[in-house]
C-alpha positions in Angstrom: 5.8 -76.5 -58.2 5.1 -73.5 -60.6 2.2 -71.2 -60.1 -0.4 -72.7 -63.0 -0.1 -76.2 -61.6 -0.9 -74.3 -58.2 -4.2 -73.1 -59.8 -4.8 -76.3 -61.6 -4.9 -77.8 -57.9 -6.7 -75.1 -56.4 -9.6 -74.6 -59.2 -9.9 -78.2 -60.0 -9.3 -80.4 -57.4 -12.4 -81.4 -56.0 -16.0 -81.8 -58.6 -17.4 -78.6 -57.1 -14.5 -76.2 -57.4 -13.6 -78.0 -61.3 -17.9 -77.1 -62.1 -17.3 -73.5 -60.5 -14.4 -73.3 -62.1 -16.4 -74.4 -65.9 -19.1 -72.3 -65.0 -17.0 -69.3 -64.6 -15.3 -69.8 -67.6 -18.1 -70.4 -69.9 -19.5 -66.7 -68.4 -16.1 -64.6 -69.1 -15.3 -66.6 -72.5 -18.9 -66.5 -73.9 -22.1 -65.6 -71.9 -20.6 -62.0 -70.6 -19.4 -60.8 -74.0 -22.2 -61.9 -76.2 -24.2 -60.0 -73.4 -22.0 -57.0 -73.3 -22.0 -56.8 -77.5 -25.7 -57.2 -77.5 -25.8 -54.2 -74.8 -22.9 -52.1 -77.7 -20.3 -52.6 -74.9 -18.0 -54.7 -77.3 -14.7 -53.4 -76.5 -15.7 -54.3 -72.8 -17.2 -58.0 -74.0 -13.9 -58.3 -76.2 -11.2 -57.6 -73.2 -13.4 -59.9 -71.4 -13.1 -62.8 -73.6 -9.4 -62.9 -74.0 -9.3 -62.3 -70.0 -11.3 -65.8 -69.9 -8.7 -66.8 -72.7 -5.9 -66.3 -71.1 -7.2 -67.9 -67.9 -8.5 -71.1 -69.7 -4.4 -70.9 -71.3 -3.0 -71.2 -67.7 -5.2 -74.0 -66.5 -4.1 -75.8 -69.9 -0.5 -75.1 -69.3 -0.6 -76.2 -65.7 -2.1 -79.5 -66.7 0.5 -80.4 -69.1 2.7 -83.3 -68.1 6.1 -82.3 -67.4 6.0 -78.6 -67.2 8.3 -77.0 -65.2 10.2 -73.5 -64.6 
């Protein structure tokens, strides 16, 4: 077992922890950094973004039949 389909079980295994999981998401990928661009923080809002990127990239790669290490 590899460590993204660890997190895929872990963040999305039950309907509370997968809407967590959404709603977490949705804040790092769009609400934070429209809010931090708005405040002029947009370096800040733009690491933030591809932080939730790269996050949403490891749930997708966990999920994929067949992967394995």
């Amino acid at each position: 077992m590899t460590i993204e389909t660890t997190w895929v079980r872990v963040f999305l295994s039950t309907p509370k922890r997968m809407l967590a999981t959404g709603a977490g998401l949705f804040l790092l990928v769009l609400a934070a950094p429209i809010a931090l661009v708005i405040v002029g923080l947009w370096l800040v809002g733009l690491l933030l973004c591809l932080v939730g990127v790269a996050c949403v990239a490891a749930l997708v790669v966990g999920m994929l039949p067949g992967h394995r290490r």
